[in-house]
C-alpha positions as CSV (number, residue, x, y, z in Angstrom):
1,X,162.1,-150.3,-71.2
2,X,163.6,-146.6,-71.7
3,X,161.3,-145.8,-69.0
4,X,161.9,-148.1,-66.3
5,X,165.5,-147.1,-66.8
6,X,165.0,-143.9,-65.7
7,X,162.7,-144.8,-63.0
8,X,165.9,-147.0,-61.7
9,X,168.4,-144.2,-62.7
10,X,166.6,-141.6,-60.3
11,X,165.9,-143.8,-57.8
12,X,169.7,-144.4,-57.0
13,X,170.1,-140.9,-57.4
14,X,167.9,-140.4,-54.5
15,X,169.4,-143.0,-52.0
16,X,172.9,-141.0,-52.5
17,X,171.4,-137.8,-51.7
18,X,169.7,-138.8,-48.7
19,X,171.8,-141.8,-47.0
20,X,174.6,-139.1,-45.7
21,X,171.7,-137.2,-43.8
22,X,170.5,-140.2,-42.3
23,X,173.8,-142.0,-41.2
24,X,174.2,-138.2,-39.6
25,X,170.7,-138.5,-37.7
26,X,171.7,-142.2,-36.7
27,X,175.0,-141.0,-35.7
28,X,173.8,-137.5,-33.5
29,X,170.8,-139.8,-31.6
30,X,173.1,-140.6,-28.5
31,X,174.7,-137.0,-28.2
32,X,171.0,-136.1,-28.0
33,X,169.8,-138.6,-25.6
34,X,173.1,-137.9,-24.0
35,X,172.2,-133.7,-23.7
36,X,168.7,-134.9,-22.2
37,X,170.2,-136.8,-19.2
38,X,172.9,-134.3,-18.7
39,X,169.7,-131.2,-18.9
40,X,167.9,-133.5,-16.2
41,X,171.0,-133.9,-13.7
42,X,171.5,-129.8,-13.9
43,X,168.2,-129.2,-12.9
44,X,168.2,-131.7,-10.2
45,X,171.3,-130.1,-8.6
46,X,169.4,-126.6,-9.8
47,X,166.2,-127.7,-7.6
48,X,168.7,-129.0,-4.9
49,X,170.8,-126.2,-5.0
50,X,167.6,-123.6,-5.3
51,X,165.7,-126.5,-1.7
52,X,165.5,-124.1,1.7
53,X,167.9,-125.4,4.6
54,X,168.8,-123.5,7.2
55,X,168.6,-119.9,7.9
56,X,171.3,-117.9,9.5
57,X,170.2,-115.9,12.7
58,X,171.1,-112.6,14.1
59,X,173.8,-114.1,16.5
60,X,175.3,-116.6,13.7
61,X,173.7,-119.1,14.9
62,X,171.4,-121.6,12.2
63,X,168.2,-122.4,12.6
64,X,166.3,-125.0,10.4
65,X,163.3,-123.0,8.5
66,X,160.5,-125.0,7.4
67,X,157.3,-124.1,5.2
68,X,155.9,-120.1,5.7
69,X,158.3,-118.6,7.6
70,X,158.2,-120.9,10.8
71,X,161.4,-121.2,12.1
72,X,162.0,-124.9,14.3
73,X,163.4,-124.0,17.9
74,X,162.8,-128.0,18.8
75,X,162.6,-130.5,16.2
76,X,162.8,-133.5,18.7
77,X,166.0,-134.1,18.5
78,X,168.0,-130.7,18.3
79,X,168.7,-128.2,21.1
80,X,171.0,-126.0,19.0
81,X,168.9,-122.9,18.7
82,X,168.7,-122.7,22.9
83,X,171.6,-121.1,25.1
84,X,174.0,-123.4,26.8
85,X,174.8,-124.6,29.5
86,X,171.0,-125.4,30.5
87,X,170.0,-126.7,26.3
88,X,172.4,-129.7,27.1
89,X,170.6,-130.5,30.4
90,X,167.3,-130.6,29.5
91,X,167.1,-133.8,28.6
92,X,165.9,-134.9,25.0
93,X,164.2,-138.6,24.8
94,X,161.7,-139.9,22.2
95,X,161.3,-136.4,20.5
96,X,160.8,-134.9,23.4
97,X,162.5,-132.4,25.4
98,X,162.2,-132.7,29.2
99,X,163.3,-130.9,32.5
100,X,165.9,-132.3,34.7
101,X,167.1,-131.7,38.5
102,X,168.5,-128.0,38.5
103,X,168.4,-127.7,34.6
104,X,167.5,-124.1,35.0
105,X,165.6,-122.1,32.5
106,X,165.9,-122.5,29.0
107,X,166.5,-119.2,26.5
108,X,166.7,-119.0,22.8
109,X,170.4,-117.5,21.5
110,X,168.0,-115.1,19.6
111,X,166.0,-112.4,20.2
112,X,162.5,-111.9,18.9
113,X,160.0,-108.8,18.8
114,X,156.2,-109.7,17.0
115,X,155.9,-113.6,16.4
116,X,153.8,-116.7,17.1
117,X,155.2,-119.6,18.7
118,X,153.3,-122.9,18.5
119,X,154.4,-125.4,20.9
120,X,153.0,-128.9,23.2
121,X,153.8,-129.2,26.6
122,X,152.7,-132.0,29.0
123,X,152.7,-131.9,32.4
124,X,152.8,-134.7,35.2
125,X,151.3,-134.5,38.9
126,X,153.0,-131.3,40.3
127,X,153.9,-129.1,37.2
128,X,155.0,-125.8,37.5
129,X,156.6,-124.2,34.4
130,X,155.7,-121.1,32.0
131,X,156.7,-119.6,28.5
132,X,158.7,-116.3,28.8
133,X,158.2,-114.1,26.3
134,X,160.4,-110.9,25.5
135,X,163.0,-111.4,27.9
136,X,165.5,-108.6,26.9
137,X,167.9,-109.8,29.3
138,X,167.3,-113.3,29.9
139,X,168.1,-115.0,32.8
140,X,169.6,-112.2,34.4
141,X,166.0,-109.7,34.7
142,X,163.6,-112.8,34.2
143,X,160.8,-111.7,36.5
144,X,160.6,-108.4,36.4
145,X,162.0,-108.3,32.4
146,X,159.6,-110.9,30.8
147,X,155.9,-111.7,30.3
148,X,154.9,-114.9,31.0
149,X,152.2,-117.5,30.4
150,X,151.5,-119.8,33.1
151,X,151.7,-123.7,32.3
152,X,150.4,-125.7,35.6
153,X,149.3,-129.0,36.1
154,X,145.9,-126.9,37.2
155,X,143.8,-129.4,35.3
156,X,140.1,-130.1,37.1
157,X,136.6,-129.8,35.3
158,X,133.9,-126.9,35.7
159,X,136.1,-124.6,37.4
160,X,136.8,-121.0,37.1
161,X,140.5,-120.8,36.4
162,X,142.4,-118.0,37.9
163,X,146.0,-115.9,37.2
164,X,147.8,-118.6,38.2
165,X,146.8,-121.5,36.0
166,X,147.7,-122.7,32.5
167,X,147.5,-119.8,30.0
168,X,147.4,-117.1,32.2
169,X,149.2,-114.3,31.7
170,X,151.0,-115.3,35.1
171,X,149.6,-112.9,38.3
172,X,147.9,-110.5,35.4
173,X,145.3,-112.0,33.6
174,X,143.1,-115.1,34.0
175,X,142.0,-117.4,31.1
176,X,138.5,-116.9,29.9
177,X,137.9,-120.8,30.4
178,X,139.5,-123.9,31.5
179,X,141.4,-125.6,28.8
180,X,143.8,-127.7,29.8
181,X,144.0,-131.4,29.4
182,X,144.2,-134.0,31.8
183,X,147.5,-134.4,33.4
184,X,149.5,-136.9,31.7
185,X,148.1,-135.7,28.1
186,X,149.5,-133.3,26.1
187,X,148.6,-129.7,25.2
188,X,148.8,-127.5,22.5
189,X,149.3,-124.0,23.1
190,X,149.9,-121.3,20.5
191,X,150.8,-117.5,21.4
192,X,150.9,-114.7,19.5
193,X,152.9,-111.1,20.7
194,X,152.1,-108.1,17.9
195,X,153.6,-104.9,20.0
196,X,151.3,-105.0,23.3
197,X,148.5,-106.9,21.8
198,X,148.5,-111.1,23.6
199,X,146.5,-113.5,22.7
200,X,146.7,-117.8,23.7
201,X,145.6,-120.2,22.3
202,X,145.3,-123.7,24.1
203,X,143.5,-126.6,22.7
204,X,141.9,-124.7,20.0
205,X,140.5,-122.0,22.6
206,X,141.6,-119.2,22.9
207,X,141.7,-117.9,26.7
208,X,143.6,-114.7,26.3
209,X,143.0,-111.9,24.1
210,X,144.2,-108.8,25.8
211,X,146.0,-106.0,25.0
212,X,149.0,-105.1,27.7
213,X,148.4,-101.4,27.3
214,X,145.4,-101.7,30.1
215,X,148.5,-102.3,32.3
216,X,149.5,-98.2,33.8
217,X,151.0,-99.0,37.0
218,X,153.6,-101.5,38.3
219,X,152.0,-103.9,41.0
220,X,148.2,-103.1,40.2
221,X,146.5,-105.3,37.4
222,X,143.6,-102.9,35.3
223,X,141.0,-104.9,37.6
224,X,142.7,-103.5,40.8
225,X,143.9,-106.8,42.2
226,X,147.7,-106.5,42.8
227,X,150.7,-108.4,41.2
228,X,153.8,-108.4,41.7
229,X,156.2,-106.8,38.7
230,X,157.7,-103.5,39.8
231,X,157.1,-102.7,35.3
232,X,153.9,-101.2,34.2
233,X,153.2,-104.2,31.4
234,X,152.5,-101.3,29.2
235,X,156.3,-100.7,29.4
236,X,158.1,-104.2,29.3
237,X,160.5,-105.1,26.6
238,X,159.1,-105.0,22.8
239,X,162.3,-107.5,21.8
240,X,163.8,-110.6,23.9
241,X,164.3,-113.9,24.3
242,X,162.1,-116.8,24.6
243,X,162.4,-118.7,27.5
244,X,160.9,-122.1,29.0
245,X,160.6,-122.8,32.7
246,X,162.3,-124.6,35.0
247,X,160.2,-124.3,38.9
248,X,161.9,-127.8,39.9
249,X,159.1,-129.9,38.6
250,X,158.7,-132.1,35.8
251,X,157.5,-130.6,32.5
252,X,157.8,-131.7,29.1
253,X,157.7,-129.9,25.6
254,X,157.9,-131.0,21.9
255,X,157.4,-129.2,18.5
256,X,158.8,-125.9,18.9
257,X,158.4,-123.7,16.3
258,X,158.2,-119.7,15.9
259,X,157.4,-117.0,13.3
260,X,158.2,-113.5,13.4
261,X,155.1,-111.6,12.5
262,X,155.3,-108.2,9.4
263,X,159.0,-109.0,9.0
264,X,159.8,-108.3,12.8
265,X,163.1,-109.1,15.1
């Protein structure tokens, strides 16, 4: 009987000792649950905070920058990163950015030395356009300031193309083959500028892989056939703008992108 009232005796003991630490633990479980939600809306606005949005250029101007460095010059919708007045004239429809009546050429606000640019273009029965590349001047020295690659509604199977159709490097250099798509169909053309070194690629082929340092002489291509920039190619700009053109045709364009190349312009 002693016994068992001992038993009882410490077992009361032990429910006063403990109870306070438990109605403590049962008290603190919201303030920790409470900690946890507050930890998990931090690092939301953390990771939001920490998310790529928009990259600030040379001339102020922003430019959305997506995965790996490619900076979006057409996204389908905005024009922003293009000079005005021609960026509000070419028309954008559908995610696509088209050529109007007298829209004039089309220039980037920034400048760019080594990059890629990866772009579509389509063109329709009597396409005449081309990608400018390096203008240091723009508009205002175009032809004789600027290299450009031909785009041409120059589309016809088992021909040999020639310095005037798509991907050329426009009165300079032929493509190595035919590439092009039937009009009406888009293209993809991707071209890379690392100091005189060119290369294009159109359709997954690449037609031009040349190096502009072949080019000594103004007006005389390195295979002797004549062309018409009063600049040795050798010598043109190393830094400009990127320009699409208008030759009062139709042409279209869509996904835009560029990167500049070893942490260039």
């Amino acid at each position: 009987m002693r016994f068992a009232r001992v038993v009882a005796a410490q077992i009361a003991l032990a429910a006063m000792l403990f109870a306070p630490g438990i109605s403590a633990w049962a008290a603190g479980a919201p303030d920790t649950a409470k900690a946890t939600a507050t930890s998990s809306k931090a690092a939301t606005a953390a990771d939001k905070a920490a998310a790529p949005t928009a990259t600030a250029t040379a001339t102020g101007t922003s430019t959305a920058t997506i995965a790996d460095g490619w900076i979006t010059l057409f996204d389908g919708k905005d024009r922003s990163a293009w000079q005005e007045p021609p960026a509000r004239k070419w028309k954008v429809a559908d995610g696509v950015l088209t050529s109007t009546p007298d829209c004039g050429n089309l220039w980037t606000k920034e400048k760019f030395g080594d990059f890629t640019v990866d772009l579509e273009f389509k063109c329709s029965k009597d396409s005449n356009s081309g990608v400018f590349l390096r203008s240091a001047k723009g508009e205002e020295n175009w032809l004789d300031g600027s290299i450009e690659i031909q785009i041409l509604s120059s589309y016809g199977p088992n021909r040999k193309p020639d310095k005037h159709d798509s991907g050329a490097v426009y009165d300079c250099l032929e493509p190595s083959v035919a590439a092009e798509k039937p009009i009406g169909e888009w293209n993809h053309m991707v071209i890379t500028a690392r100091g005189n070194a060119i290369t294009v690629v159109l359709n997954s082929k690449t037609i031009i892989d040349t190096n502009l340092d072949k080019w000594t002489e103004a007006h005389k291509n390195p295979d002797g056939t004549p062309n018409k920039f009063k600049t040795a190619y050798k010598d043109m700009d190393k830094v400009g703008y990127l320009g699409l053109q208008y030759h009062g045709s139709d042409i279209a364009y869509r996904n835009i992108k560029i990167k500049k190349l070893d942490g260039g312009k």
